[in-house]
KEVEX-604093 format. One record per atom (N, C-alpha, C): x, y, z. Coordinates in steps of 0.02 Angstrom, whole numbers, plus 50000, padded with zeros to 5 digits. Example, Ala and Ser with C-alpha at 12.3 -4.5 7.8 and 13.67 -1.06 7.14 Angstrom:
2
506604971650390
506154977550390
506604983550390
506424988850354
506844994750357
506455000250394
//
This chain:
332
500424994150000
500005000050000
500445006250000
500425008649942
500935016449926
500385022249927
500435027949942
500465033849919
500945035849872
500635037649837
501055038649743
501265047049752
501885045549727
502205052549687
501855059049683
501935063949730
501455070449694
500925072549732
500485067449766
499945066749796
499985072049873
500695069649900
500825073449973
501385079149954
501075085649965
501455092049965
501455095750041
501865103250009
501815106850081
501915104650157
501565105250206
501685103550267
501675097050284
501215092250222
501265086050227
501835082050227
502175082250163
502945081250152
503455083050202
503205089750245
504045089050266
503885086650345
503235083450372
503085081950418
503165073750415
502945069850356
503095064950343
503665062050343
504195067250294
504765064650300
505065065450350
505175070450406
505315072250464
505485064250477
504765062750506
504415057150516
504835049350513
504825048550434
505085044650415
505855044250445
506135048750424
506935050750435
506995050850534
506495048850548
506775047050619
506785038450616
506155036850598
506115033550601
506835025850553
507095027150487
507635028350483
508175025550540
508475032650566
509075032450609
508725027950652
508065026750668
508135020150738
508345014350695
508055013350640
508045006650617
508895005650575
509155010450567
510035009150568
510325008850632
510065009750674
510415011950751
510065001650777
509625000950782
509414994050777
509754990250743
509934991550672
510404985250635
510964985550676
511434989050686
511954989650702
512194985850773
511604989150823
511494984650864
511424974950862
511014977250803
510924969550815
511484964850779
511844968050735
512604962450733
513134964750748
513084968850786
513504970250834
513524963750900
513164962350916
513084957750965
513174950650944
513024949150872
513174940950840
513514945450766
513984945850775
514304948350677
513834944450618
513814935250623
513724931750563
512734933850574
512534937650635
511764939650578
511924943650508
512224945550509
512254950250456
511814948250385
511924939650383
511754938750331
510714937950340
510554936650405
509864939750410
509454947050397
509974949850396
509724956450383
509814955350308
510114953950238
510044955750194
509314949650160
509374944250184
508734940850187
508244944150188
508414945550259
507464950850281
507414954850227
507864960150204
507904964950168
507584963950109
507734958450076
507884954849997
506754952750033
506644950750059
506174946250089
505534954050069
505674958250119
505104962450129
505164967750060
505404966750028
505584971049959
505454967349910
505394960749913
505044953549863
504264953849900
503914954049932
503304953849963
503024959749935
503234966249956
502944970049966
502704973549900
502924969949846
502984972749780
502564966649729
502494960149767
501954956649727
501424959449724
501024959749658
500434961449634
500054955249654
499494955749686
498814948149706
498304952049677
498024948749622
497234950249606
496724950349639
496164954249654
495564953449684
495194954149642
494324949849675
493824950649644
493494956049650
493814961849652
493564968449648
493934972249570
494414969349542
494594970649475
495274975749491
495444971949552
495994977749581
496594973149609
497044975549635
497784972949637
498044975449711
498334972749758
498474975449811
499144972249815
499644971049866
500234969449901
500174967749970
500374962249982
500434959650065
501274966050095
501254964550159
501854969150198
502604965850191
502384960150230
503124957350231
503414960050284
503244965250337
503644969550390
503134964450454
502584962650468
502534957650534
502794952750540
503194950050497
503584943150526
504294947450537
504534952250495
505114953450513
505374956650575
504624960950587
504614963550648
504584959450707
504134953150705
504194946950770
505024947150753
505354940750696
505864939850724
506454943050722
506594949750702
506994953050725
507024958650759
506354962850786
506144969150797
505934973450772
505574978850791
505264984750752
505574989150724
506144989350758
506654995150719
506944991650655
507164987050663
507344983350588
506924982050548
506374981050572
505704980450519
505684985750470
505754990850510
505544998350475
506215001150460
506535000450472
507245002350431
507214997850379
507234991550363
507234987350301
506664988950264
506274992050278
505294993350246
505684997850200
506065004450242
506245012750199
506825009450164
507075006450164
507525002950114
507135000650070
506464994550068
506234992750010
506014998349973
505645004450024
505285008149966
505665012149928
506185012649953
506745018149907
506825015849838
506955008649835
507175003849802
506445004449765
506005002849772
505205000349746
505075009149711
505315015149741
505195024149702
505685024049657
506175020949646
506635023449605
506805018949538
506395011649550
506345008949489
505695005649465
505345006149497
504705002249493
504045007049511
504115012549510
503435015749511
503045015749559
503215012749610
502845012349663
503035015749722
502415020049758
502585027949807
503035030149776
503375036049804
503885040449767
504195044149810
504625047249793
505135049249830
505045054349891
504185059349888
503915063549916
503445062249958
503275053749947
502855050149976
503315045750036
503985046850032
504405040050056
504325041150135
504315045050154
504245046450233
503555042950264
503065045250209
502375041750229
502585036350228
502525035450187
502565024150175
502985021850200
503575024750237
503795021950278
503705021550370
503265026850371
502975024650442
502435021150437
501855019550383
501495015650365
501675009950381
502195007350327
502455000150315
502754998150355
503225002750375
503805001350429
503835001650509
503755007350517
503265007650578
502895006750613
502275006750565
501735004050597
501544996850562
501754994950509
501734987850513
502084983050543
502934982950564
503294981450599
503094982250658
503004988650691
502784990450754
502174986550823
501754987350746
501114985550765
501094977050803
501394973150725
501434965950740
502044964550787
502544969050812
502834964850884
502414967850935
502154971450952
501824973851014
501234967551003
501004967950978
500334961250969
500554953950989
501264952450974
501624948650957
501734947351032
501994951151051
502464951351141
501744950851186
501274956051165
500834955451196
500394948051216
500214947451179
499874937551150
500204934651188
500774934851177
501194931351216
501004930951289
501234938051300
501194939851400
500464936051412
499974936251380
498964934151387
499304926951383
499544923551368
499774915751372
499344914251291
499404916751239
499264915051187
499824907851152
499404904351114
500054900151075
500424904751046
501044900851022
501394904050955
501124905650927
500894900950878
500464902950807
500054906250813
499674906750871
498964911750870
499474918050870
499684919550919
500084927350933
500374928550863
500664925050821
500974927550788
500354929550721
500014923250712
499464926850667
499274933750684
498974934550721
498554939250763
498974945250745
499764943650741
500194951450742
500114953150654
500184944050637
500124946650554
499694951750526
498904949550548
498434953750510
498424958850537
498744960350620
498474967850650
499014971250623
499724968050584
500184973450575
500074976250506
499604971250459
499344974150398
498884980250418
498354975350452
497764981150473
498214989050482
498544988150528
498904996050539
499244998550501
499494996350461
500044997150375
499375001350341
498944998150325
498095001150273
497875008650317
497735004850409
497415012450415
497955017250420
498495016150418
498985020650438
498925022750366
499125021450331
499105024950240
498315030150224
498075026050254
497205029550240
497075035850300
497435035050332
497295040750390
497625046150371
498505045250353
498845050650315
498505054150256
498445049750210
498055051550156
497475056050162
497085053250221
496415058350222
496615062950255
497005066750309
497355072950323
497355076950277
497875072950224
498125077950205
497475081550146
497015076050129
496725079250075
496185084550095
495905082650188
495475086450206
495745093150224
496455094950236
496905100150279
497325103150240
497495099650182
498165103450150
497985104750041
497575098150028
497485098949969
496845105049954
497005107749875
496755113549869
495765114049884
495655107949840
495095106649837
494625100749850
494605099949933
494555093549976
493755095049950
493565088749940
492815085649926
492385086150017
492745083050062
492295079250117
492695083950168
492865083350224
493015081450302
493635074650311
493835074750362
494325072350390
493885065050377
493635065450437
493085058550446
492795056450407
492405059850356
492465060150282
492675054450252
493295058050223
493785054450191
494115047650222
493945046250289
494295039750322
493825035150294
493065036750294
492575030950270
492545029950201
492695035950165
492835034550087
493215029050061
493955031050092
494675027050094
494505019150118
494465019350179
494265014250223
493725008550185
493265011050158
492495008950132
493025006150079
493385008050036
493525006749961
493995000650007
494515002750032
495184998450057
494794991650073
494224992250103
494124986350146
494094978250103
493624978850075
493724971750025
494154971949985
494774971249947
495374969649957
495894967050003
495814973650070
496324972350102
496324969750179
495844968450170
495534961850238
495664954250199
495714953450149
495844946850119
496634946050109
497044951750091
497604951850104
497954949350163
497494953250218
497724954950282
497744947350306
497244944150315
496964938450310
497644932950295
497794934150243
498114929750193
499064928850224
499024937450249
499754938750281
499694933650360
499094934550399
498874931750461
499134923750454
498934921150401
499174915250384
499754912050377
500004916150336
500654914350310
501314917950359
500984922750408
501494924150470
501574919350550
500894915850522
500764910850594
500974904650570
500824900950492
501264896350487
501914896350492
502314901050477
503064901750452
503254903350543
503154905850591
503364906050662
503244897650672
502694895750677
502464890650712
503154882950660
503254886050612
503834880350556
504164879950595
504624889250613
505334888250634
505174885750718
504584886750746
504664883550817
504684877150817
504594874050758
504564867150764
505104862650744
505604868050686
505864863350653
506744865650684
506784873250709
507374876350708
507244880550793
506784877450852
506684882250902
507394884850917
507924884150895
508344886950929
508594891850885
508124894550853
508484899050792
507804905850847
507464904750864
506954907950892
507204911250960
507674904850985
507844908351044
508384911851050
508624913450972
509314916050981
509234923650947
508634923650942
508384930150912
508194933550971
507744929851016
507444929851074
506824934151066
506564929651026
505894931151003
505334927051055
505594920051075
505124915751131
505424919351188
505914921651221
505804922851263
505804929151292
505664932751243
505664942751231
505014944551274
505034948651322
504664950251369
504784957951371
504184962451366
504264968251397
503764970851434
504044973851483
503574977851538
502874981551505
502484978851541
501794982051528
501624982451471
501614976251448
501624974551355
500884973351366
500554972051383
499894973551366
499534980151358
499844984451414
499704991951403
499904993251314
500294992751322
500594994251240
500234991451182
500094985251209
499634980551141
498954986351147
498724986451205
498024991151221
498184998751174
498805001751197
499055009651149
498925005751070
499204999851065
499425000250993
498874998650940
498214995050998
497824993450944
497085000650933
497075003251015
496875009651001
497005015550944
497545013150916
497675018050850
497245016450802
496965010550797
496735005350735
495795009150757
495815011350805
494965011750810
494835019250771
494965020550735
494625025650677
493835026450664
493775031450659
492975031750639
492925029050575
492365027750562
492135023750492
491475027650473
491505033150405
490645035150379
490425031550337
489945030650338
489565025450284
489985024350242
489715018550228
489965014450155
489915018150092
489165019450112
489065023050045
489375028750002
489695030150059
490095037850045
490645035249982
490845030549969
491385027949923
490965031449878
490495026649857
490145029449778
490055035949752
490295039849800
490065046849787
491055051549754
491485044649763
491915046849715
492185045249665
492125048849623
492445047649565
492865042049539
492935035649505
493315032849486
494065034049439
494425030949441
495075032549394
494915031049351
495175032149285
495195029349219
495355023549209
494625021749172
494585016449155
494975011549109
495515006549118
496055003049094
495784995849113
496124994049069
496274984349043
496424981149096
496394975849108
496564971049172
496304975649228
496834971549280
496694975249353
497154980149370
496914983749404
497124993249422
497404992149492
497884994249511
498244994649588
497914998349611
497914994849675
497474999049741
497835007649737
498375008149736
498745012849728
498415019749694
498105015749615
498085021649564
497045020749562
496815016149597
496125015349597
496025018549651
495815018949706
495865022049781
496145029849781
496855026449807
497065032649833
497385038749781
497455038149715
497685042349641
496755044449645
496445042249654
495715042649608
495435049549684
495475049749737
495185053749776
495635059149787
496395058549771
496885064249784
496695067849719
496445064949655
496585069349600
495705074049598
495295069949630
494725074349648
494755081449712
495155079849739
495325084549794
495825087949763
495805087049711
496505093349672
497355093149694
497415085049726
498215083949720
498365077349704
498165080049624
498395072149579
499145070649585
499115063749564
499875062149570
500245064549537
500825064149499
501295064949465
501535059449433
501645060849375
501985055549328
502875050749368
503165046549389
503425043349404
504085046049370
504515046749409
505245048849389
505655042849339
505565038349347
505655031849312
505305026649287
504765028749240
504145024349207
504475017749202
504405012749225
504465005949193
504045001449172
503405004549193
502704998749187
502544998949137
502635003249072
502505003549015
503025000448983
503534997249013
503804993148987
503634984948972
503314982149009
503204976348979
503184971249044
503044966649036
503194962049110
503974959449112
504144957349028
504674954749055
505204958749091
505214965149063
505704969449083
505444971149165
504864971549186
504634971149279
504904967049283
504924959849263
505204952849308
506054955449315
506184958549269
507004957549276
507344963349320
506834967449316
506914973049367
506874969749447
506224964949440
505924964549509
506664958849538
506824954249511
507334949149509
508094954049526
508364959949493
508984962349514
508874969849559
508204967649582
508004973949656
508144969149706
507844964449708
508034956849762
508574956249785
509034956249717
509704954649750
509784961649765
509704966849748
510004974949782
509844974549845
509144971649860
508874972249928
509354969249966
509374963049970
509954959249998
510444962450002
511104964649982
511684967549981
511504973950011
511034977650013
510974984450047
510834984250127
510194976150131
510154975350211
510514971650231
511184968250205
511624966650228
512174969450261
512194975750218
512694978950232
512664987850249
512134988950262
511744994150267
511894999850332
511734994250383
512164994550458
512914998750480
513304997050430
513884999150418
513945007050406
513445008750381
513485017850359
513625020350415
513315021250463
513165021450551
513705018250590
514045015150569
514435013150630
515125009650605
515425008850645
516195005050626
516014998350614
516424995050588
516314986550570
516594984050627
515794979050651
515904977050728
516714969450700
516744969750748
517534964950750
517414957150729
517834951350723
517504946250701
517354943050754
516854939850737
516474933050792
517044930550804
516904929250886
517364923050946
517524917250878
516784912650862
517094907650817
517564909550747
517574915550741
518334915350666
518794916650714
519014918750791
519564917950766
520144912250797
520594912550791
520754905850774
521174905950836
521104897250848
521704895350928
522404897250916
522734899250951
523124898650942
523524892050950
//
């Protein structure tokens, strides 16, 4: 879920990116930390990296004639933390604005407290929390999957409607407004998504507890405990309670232009109510979609490996190269 190119100006942009750019320095200040303490993770971080930048960029069809993207930031966030979640998220999207059309470079602050933040965020607090309530694995970890999507969507849809009720020239609705517009359209799509992430984040915990628990405890993901983590699950899911105006209110906007196949949630949704409120997007600094699929596959295939090599080694900007692991070096 992007906010596209163009869409966020003025006070929006430099509050966003603010935003973003903190968010950022935690999630380099987190890598660093975290192989700093074991050197050979290193190669988890360019995984994760390569991982949530391959997810987050699959196109899934719906029977709404529309196209959405799962996160990929609630599992990364269970097993490595929130700050790495969302530092590897603003890494994919940099990567996802600069060759692939998707959000943009004015949008990157948004979508990365969206994705990163609050999708990472969301699903370890849920995650730790479940836990502390004596939840299973698998339940807790589902549970973080879909609530860290859920908060990825309203977090995109809440920015979005700000800015169009507060900052764009010619806002249609209200704040509240625009959340049920957004919200109303988002929902069938991205509850089936959400759904789908819930799944595939509770099998893949519940694998490695079964097949590798000691890869779990060395993350210290089973036995990660924090103070008054339910308070926090309680803060974190209170963000998620948004007002909702009728349904009906969708129909009362305008559709995008009408095109062949299926249309991204991206340019159906959120392009289609910014350009009625008078802050259409902007054409993409690097068109590639009019290139063809094969040329996407080969793009999407040597972003993968960029992803990888950047969250591998990413850590390093920030800090000195931690020393080698006890096991290289050698007896004397």
């Amino acid at each position: 879920m992007h906010i596209s190119e163009g869409i966020l100006t003025g006070p929006s942009v430099i509050i966003t990116s603010l935003g973003g750019a903190a968010v950022v320095l935690w999630g380099a200040r987190s890598m660093q930390r975290f192989v700093k303490e074991q050197p050979r993770r290193r190669a988890l971080l360019g995984m994760a990296g390569a991982f949530v930048f391959m997810v987050s960029l699959i196109p899934i069809p719906a029977f709404t004639g529309t196209t959405s993207h799962p996160c990929g930031t609630p599992l990364v966030g269970i097993l490595l933390g929130p700050g790495i979640g969302a530092g590897l998220a603003a890494l994919s999207l940099l990567l996802q604005a600069s060759f692939f059309a998707h959000g943009g470079f004015s949008s990157l602050g948004a979508n990365t407290i969206s994705l990163g933040l609050l999708g990472a965020g969301t699903a370890w607090l849920v995650f730790v929390g479940g836990r502390r309530l004596g939840m299973p694995l698998w339940a807790a970890a589902g549970l973080a999957g879909l609530l860290g999507d859920v908060a990825t969507y309203a977090g995109t849809g809440g920015m979005l409607a700000a800015h169009l009720a507060w900052v764009a020239p010619d806002p249609q609705y209200g704040f509240l407004q625009y959340l049920g517009v957004i919200y109303a359209a988002y929902a069938p799509t991205q509850s089936l998504i959400a759904a789908g992430e819930m799944a595939v984040t509770g099998y893949a915990i519940h694998a490695i507890a079964r097949q590798r628990p000691e890869v779990l405890v060395s993350l210290g993901v089973i036995r990660k405990q924090v103070a008054a983590a339910v308070l926090l699950l309680v803060v974190g899911l209170a963000s998620l309670a948004l007002p909702w105006a009728p349904v009906a209110l969708a129909a009362q906007v305008e559709p995008a232009a009408e095109q062949q196949g299926f249309a991204g949630m991206d340019e159906a949704v959120n392009e289609a109510v910014a350009e009625a409120a008078g802050a259409p997007a902007r054409a993409p600094f690097i068109d590639i979609e009019s290139m063809g699929d094969v040329w996407n596959s080969i793009l999407l295939g040597a972003g993968g490996i960029c992803g990888f090599i950047i969250g591998r080694w990413w850590h390093l900007l920030f800090g000195a190269k931690p020393g080698p692991d006890e096991s290289d070096v050698k007896a004397p």
